[in-house]
N, C-alpha and C positions, 0 to 999 in steps of 0.2 A: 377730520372735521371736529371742532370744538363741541363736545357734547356728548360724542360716543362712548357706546358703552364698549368695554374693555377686558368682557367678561370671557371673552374667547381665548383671548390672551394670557389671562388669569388660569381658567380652568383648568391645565397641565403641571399648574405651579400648585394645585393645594393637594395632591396628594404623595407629595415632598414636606409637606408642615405640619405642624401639631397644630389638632384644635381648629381644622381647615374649615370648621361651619362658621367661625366667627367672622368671616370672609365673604360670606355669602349674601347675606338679605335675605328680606322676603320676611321679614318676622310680622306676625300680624298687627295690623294697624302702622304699618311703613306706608310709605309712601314714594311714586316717582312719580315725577309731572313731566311733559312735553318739557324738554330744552327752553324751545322759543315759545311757552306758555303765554307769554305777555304780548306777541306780533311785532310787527316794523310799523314803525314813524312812517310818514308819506316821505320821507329821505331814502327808506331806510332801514337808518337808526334803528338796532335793537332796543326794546322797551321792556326786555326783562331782565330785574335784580336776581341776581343767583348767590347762594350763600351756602359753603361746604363749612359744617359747625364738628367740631373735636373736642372730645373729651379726650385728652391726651396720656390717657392709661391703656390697658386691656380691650377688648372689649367686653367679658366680662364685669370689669370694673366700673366702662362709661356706659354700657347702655341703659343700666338701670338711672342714671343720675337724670333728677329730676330738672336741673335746669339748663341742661341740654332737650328735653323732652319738651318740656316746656317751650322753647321757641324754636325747634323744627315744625312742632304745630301751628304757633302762632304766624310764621312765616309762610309757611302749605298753602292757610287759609286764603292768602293774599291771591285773586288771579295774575296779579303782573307780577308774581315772585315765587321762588321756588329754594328748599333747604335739605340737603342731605350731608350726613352723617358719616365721618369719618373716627378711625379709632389709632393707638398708636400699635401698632406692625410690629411681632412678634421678632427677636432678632432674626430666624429662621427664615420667616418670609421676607424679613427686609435682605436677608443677603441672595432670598429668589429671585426679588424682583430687580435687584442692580445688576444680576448674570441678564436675566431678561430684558434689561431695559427698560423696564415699566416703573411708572410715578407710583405714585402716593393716590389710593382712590377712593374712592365712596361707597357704601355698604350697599346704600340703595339702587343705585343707577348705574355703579362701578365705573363712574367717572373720574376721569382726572381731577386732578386737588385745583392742579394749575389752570384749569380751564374756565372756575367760577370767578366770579366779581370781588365778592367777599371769601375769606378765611378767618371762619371767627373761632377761636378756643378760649379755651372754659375751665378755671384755674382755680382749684379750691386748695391745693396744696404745691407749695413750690418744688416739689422735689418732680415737679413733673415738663422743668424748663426743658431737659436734656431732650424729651421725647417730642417734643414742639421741632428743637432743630432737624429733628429726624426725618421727620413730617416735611418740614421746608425743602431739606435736600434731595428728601423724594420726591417731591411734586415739582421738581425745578425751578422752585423761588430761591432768589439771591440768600442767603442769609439773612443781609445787612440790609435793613431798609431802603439805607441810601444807595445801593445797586439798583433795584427794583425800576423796572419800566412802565410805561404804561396798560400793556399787556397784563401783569401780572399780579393776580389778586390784591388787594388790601387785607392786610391780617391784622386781626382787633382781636384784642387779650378782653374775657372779662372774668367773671367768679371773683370769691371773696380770695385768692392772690392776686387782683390786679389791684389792689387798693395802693399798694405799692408795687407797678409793676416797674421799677428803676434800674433793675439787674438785669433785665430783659428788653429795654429801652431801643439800641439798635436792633434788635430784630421783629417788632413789631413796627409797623403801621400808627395802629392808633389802639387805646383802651377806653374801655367803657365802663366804672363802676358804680356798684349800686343795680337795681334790679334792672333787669333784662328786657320784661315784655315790649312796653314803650320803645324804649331804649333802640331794639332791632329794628321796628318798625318806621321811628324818626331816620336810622341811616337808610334804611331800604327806601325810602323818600327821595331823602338830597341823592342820593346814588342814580338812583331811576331818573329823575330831574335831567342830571349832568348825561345820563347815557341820553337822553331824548334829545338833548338841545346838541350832540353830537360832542359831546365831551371837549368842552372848550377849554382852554388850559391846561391840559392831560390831568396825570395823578396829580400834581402839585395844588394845582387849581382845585379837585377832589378833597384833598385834604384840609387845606384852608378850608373851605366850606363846612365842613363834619368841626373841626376846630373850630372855628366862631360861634358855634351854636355856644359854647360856655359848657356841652355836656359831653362834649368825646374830648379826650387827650391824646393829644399830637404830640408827643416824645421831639422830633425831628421839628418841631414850632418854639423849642425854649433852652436854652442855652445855661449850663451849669460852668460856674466858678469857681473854686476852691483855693483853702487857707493852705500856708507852705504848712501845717503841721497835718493836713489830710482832711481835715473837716471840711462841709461846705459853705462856701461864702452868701451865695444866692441861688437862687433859679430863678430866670428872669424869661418874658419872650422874646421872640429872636428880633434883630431890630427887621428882619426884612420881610415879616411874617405880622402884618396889619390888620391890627380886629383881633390878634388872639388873646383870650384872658388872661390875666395872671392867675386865674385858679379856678380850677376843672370844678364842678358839683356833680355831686352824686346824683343817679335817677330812683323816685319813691314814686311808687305803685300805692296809688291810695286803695281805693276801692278793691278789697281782691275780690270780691262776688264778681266783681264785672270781669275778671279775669279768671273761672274756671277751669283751667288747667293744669293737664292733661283732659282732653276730655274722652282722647283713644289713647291711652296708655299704650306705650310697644310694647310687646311679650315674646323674649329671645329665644331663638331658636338655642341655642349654646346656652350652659346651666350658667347664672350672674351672681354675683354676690347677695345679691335682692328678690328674692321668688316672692314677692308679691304688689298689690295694687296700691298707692301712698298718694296722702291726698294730704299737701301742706293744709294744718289748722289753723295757724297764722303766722305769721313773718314778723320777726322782731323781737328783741326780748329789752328788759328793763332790769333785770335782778340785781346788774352792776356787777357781778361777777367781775374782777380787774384784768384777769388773766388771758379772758375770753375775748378775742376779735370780733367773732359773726356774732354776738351781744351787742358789741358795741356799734360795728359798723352798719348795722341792719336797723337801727332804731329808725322811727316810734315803730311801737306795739301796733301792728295792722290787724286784728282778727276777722275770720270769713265765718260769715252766721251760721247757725247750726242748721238751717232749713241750705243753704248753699251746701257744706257740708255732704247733707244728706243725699243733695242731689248727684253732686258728684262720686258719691261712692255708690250710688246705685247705677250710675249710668257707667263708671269704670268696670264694675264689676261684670257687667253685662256686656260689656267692651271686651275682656281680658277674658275670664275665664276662673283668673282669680282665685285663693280660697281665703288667703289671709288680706285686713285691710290694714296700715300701718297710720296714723295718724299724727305725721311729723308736724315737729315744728324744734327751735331750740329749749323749749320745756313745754310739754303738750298737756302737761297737769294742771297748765296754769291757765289755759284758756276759761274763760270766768264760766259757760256751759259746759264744761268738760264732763259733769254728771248726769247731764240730763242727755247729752249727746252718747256718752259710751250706752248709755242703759236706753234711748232709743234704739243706738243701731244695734244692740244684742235683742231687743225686744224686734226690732224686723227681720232678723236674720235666726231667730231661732229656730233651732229643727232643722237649719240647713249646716254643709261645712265650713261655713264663713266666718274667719277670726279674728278677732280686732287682736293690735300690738301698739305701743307705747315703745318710743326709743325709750333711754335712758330717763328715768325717773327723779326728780327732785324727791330728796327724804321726806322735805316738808310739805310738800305738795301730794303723798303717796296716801289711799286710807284704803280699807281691804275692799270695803264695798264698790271704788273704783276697780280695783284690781277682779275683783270675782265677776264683773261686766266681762271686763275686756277678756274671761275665760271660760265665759258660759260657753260661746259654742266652739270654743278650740279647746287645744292642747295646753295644761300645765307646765309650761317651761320654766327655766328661773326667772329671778328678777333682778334688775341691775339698778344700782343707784352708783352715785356720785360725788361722797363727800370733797374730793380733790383735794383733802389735806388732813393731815394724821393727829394734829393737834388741834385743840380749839382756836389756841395763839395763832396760828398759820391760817386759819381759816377767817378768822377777822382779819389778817392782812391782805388775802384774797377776795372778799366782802362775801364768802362764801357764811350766809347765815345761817350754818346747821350744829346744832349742839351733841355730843355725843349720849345726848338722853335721847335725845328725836333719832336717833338711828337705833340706837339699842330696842326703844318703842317701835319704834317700825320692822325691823325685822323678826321682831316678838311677836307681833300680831300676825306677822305675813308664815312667819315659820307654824306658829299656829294655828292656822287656818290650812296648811296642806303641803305649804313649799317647803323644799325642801334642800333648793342652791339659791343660793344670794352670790352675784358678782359685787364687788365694791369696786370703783375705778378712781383713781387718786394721781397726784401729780407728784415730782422730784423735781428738784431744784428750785423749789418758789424762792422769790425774794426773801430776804433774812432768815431762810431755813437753815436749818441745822440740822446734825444727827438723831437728835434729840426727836425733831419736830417727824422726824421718818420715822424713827423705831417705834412710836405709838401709834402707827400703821398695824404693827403687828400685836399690839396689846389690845386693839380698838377688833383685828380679825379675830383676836383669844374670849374676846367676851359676846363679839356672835355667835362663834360656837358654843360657846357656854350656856348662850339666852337659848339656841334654837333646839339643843339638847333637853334646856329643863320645858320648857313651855312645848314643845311636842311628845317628849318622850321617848324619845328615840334616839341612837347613835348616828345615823346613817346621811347627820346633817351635814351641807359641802358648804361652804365660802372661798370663791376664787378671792383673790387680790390684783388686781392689772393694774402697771403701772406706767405712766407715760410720760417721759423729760419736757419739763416746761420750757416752751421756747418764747421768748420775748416778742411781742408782734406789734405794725403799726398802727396806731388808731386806738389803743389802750392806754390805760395809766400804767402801764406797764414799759410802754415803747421807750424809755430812759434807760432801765432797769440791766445791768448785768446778767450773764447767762452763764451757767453756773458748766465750769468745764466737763470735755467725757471724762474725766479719768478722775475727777470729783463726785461725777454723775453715779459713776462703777462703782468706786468703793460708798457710798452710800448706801448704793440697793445691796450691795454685798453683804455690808452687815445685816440690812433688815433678810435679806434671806437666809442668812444664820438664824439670826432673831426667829424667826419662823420654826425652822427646823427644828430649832433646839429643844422646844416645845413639846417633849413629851405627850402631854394630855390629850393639845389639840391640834400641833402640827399638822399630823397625819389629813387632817379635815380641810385644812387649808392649803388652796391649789396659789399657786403666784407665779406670774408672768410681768414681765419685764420688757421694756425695750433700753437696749445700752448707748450710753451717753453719745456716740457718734452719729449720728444720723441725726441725731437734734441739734449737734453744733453746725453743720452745714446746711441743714432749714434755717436756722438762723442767719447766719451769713447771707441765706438768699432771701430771707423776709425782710431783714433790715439794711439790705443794701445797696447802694447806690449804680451809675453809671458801671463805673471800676470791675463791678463785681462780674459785666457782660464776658470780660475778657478770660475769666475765669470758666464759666459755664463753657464758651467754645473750645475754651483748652479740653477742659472734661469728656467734652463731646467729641472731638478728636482724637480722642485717647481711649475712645470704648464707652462713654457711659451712657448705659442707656436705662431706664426702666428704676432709676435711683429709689421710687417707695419702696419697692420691694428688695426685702432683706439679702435674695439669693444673688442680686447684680448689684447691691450699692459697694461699693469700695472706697474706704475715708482715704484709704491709702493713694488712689487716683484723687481725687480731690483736692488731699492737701497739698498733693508734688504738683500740680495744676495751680495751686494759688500761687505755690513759691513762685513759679514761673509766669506767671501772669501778672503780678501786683510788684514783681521783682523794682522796677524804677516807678514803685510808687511808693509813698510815705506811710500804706497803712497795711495791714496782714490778717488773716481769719480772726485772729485775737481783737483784732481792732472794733471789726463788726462785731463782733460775739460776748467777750466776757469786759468789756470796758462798759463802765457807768458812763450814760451823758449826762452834761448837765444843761439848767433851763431852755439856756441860751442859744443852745447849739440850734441850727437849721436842719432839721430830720430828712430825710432827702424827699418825704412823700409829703411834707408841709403845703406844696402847694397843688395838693388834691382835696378836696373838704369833702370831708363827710358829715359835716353838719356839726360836727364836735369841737367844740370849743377847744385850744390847745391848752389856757389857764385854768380852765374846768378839769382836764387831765393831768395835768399838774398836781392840781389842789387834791384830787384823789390818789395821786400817790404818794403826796406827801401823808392824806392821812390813813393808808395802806403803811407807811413807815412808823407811824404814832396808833395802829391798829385800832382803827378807828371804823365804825363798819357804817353804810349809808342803806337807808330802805330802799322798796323797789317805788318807782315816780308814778306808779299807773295807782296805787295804791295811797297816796302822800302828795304834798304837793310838790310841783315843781323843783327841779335842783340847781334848775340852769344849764345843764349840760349844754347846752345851743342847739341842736337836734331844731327840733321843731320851729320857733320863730328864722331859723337861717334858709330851713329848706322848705317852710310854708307848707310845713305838715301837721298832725297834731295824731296823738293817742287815740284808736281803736277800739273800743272794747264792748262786748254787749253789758248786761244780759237785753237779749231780743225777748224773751219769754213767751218763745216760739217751741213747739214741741215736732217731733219728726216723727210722730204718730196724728192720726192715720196715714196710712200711705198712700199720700200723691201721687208719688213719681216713679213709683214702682213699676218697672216694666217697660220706663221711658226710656232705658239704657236699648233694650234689645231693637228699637226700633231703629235706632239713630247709628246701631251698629250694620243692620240689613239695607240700610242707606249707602254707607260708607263702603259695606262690599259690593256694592253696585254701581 
């Protein structure tokens, strides 16, 4: 029977695997609902939307990620619909469950993958296509979309990789990018619709309808062209596919108050990458950072007030258990209350274990008195900042605005005040970098240690260095840009880890970490690349690859002999995607997805990223044009509300809403 749980079946197979709790459920604040939650039609007709959501890593890795989290709950809520949680399957258990016989299941219900309606996965990095097909061939869906019956799921790609999800094209379904919430809710609609009236037209029928909204993209609805030199000609819709757009838009969540979640954070049974409670501060950044995708692609600046805020970290925390709160967002120093909020929620949580964290820190955005909030009732750990380029020259062509006074000052003041490690985290291979613009990486780590030696007094000062290969992505001023090869990548960081070493004085204080140029050239290849590139990934995937983020299973060596073999009677080769400049003219193959970005806007900023030209932030300045906001009928965010999160409201409203929920 469709719906059953499978756990029986399972049960003999986890004490054969590593790590058999991630397999399990039952984490608190999960959830499983009745199968047929939603009842029959007077036909009939089932009237419930079912939707198995993937984070297509670990599950360590997926279950902390927030925007998976995010709309399992907002789907829960629905009484005619119902969302469980699937993860990508350790090799070990994937080779149990094919002696077994058993699919691809659910953490919650331990149901089959292939039994729900929807198949949605959740794509922040492409190195995680290989683990998608895995998931397919265990749940017994076709590969190839074009296989697919009407039985078998719909699978919709979204996260900030499906912005260009091209390389992935035949095997998805349909993509959705741009935010979530809405988004699930609009398919779970027309889905339910189509199952009530008894699903007229089958899948195809299904699919048109999701396509015509103007806001899902149907792959299998539009027809690419190509130049005999490899480029492409068009993307056009298909002629037999009537009403569908020539160009998908993005979905913007205005209001996030009105969109509070998490409002039960899950809490893993298995130890996650994340041991704590994370409450998005706002969605969107503006800094123009050129380099940066989820900047660009997430704009305008949405901010959730700081009375919203407060509530949701009170009611999380009373939800979970908690002790740390994280307060994400893509720069959380910038939210315009970020002082009045860190130094409320340490002023309500004092005397308890409750810790606030800041990701990675803007230089210019950092002053101690934020910092000493976010430490009163926790633990002193280091602090991480992020110039992402070693020269000042490199950093105006990234519109990265930080000067190396503003770091030197900032970690003077943080080094004296009590800390005691500074991370710095930088990029290699930027546009028109050089050797040059690298080695002052390590002149730039010689004079922190220098500052945090004289201003605290002490020997005992650390500075890691981590260093990450820039990969060219769509939807930036960047997306033209070459990508600077491995074996170009290598010997750069090579010398600066000489450079390092050599260092006498302050070597020794300075830690550096590295990732090597191959793994960046094949994210590449799959962030910037087209149809073509599909053929590749399944060679890969045939061939072993599974689990490609992680350093232990990636192989460039499988990779590369997979392209030879797959692109062999095509006109273009990994080099083609990866280290070749485009230029204006060229048709990017994600062109006709909008994010709201102007494509001459992008342009214009990379040419003056080549003339090192730097632009302010928009929230701050007026307008720059980018097209963001008049295209997608959004606008800019931002308080101040001059609201304070003293007295305490809401305090204690968490534990009710949680004695609810287990009841």
């Amino acid at each position: 029977m469709p719906g059953e749980s499978l756990f029986n079946a399972l049960e003999p197979l986890l004490e054969r695997v590593s790590k058999p709790i991630q397999y399990v459920g039952g984490e608190l604040n999960s959830t499983v609902k009745e199968w047929n939650v939603g009842g029959h039609g007077p036909s009939g007709e089932e009237l419930t939307t079912r939707w198995a959501l993937m984070y297509p890593d670990a599950y360590e890795v997926g279950v902390p990620n927030q925007g998976v989290m995010i709309l399992y709950e907002v789907i829960n809520e629905r009484p005619d619909a119902l969302a469980e949680r699937t993860y990508a399957v350790w090799p070990d258990m994937e080779g149990a469950l094919r002696e077994a016989g058993l699919p691809q299941f659910t953490v919650d219900g331990h149901r089959a993958v292939g039994d729900f309606d929807l198949f949605g996965v959740s794509f922040s990095t492409e190195l995680g296509y290989t683990n998608l097909l895995t998931a397919l061939d265990l749940a017994g869906i076709p590969l190839h979309s074009v296989d697919r019956g009407l039985d078998h799921p719909i699978v919709v790609a979204g996260g900030h990789a499906a912005f260009n999800p091209e390389a992935i094209a035949d095997f998805i379904d349909a993509a959705v990018i741009g935010d979530g919430e809405q988004a699930v809710l609009a398919i779970t609609d027309i889905v339910g619709e189509w199952k009530a009236a008894g699903r007229p037209g089958g899948r195809r029928e299904l699919l048109l309808r999701l396509a015509r909204t103007g806001n899902v993209y149907v792959p299998a609805f539009y027809d690419v062209s190509y130049l005999p030199d490899g480029r492409i000609q068009r993307v056009a819709p298909a002629a037999d596919a009537p009403g569908v757009p020539w160009r998908v838009a993005k979905h913007t969540v205005m209001d996030l108050d009105a969109w509070p979640y998490p409002k039960q954070p899950l809490v893993p049974l298995a130890e996650s990458v994340h041991e704590r409670m994370s409450v998005e501060i706002f969605r969107g950044c503006t800094r123009g950072c050129r380099f940066c995708q989820a900047g660009m692609i997430t704009r305008p600046v949405r901010e959730r007030s700081i009375t919203g805020i407060g509530e949701m970290v009170e009611r999380g925390l009373a939800a979970t258990g908690f002790e740390e709160v994280g307060l994400l967002s893509l720069s959380s120093a910038d939210h315009s209350e970020i002082a009045d909020l860190t130094k409320g929620l340490a002023d309500r949580y004092e005397g308890t274990q409750t810790g606030l964290s800041l990701p990675s820190t803007r230089v210019d955005a950092f002053n101690i008195d934020l910092a000493n909030e976010l430490t009163r009732n926790g633990r002193r750990s280091g602090l991480t900042f992020a110039p992402e380029g070693g020269s000042e020259r490199i950093r105006r062509v990234i519109n990265k605005m930080v000067s190396e006074e503003d770091l030197i000052n900032t970690v003077a003041a943080a080094y004296g005040a009590g800390w005691r490690q500074v991370k710095l985290y930088f990029m290699c291979g930027l546009p028109t970098e050089t050797d040059e613009d690298v080695l002052q990486i390590a002149e730039l780590a010689t004079k922190v240690i220098e500052t945090g030696r004289r201003v605290s007094g002490r020997r005992d000062i650390r500075c890691t260095v981590s260093i990450g290969g820039f990969v060219p992505k769509p939807h930036t001023p960047f997306q033209w840009a070459a990508q600077l090869g491995a074996e170009e990548t290598d010997a750069r960081l090579l010398k600066l880890r000489e450079a390092i070493r050599a260092d006498k004085r302050y070597g020794s204080s300075i830690g550096f970490r590295y990732h090597d140029g191959q793994p960046g050239i094949i994210e590449g290849l799959l962030s910037r690349g087209d149809r073509r590139v599909g053929k590749v990934i399944e060679e890969v995937w045939r061939a072993g690859g599974r689990f490609d983020g992680w350093s232990e299973h990636f192989s460039y060596e499988r990779w590369m002999a997979a392209a030879e073999r797959a692109l062999a009677d095509e006109p273009v080769d990994v080099a083609w995607y990866t280290t070749r400049e485009r230029d204006q003219n060229e048709v990017l193959p994600w062109d006709h997805l909008d994010s709201g970005l102007d494509k001459d806007w992008l342009w214009e900023d990379w040419q003056e990223a080549l003339d090192e030209r730097e632009v302010d932030d928009c929230r701050w300045t007026p307008c720059f044009d980018c097209g963001v906001c008049p295209q997608m009928g959004t606008q800019i965010e931002i308080g101040p509300t001059g609201k304070r999160l003293l007295p305490l409201t809401v305090l204690g409203s968490g534990r009710e809403q949680m004695l609810e929920h287990q009841h």
